[in-house]
Every structure is written in C-alpha cells, then in structure tokens.
C-alpha positions in Angstrom: 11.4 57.3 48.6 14.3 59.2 48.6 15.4 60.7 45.1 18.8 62.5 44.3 17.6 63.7 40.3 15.0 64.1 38.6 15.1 60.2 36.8 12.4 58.7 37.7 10.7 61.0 40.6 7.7 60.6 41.8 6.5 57.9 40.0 9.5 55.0 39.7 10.8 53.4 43.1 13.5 51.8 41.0 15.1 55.1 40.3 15.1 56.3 44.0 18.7 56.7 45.9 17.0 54.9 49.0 13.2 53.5 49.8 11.7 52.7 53.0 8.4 51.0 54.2 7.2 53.0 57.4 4.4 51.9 59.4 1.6 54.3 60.7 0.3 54.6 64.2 -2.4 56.9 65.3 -2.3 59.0 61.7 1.4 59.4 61.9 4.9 58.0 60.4 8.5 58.6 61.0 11.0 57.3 58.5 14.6 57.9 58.8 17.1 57.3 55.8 20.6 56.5 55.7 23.4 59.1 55.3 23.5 61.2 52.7 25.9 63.7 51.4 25.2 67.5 51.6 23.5 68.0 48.3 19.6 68.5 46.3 17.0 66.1 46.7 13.3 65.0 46.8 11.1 62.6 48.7 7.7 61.2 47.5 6.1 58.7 49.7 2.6 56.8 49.2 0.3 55.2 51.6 -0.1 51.6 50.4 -3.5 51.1 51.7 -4.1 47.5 50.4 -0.2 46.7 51.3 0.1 45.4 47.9 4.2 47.6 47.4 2.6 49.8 44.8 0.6 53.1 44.6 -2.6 51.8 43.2 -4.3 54.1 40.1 -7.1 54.3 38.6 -8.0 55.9 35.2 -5.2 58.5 33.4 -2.7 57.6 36.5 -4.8 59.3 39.0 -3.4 57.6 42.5 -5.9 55.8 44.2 -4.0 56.1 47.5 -2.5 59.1 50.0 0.5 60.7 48.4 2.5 63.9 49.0 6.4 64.5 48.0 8.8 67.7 49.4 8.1 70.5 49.2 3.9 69.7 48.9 4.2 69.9 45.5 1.6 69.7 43.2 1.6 68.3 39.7 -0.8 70.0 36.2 -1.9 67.1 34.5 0.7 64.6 36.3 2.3 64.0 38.9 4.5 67.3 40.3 8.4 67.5 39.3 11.4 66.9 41.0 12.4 70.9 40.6 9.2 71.9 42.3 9.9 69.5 45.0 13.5 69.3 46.0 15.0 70.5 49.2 18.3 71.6 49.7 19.8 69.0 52.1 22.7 70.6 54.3 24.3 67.1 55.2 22.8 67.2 58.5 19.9 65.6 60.4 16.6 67.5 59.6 12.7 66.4 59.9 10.6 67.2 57.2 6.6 67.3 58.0 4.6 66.5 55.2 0.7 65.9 55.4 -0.6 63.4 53.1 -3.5 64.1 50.7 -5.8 61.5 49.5 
C-alpha cells in the first residue's frame, strides 16, 4: 500500500493513495504503482499468508503475518508512524528494497 499522509498508515488499506496484491516467487516480489507526483510518502505492505485480503493478528494487534513499511521502520508499542517511515519521492522511477520480517 501506497500512503500519501499519515491518515490511516500502516494499519488501514482504505486510507492508502494506491494498493496492490503482488505475488511472490522464489522469496521475492516486485510491485509497481501508478504515477505519482513528486512529493512525501510511505509504503507498508503485508504478506497475506492465508490469502484471506487482511493482515491477520493475534492478541494486542500483534500481526500474525510478514510485514515491513519504508524506511524499515519500527513501531514502540504499535505499529511504526508514517514520519519515521516516509521517503521523499522525486517524481521519478525508483526501487525501493525492503526485507520482510515475520
């Protein structure tokens, strides 16, 4: 998921400026969004073991299944904000590497 604020990031696809379901081969995925303006945003994306279109938790909200947003961000008690993990986009193709953590 693609997020252009901090409404709703990590934790509500509804909020995000554009989603995608990327399939995994051999441990790795490539997702490619539309066109987006120059500008400050954040991506959070989940591994939805059970294919079920939601990040599964278990007890307080702890996630169940891989996760990892921009920036690897981590999160105290919660899931990690958009400030620690937005990127400053320059409005032109760029690959961003992120490892997920389960």
């Amino acid at each position: 998921m693609l997020y252009d604020s901090a409404k709703g990031f990590p934790t509500d696809p509804s909020a995000a400026a554009q989603k995608r379901w990327c399939t995994i081969n051999d441990k790795t995925s490539t997702c490619t969004f539309d066109p987006i303006p120059a500008g400050t945003y954040a991506v959070a994306c989940f591994h939805d073991e059970n294919k079920n279109g939601k990040l599964d938790t278990g007890f307080f909200g702890i996630p169940k299944e891989g996760t990892v947003v921009s920036d690897h961000a981590k999160g105290f008690m919660g899931p990690p904000s958009f400030d620690k993990a937005k990127l400053s986009f320059p409005g032109t193709p760029i690959t961003l590497d992120l490892r997920m953590g389960y």
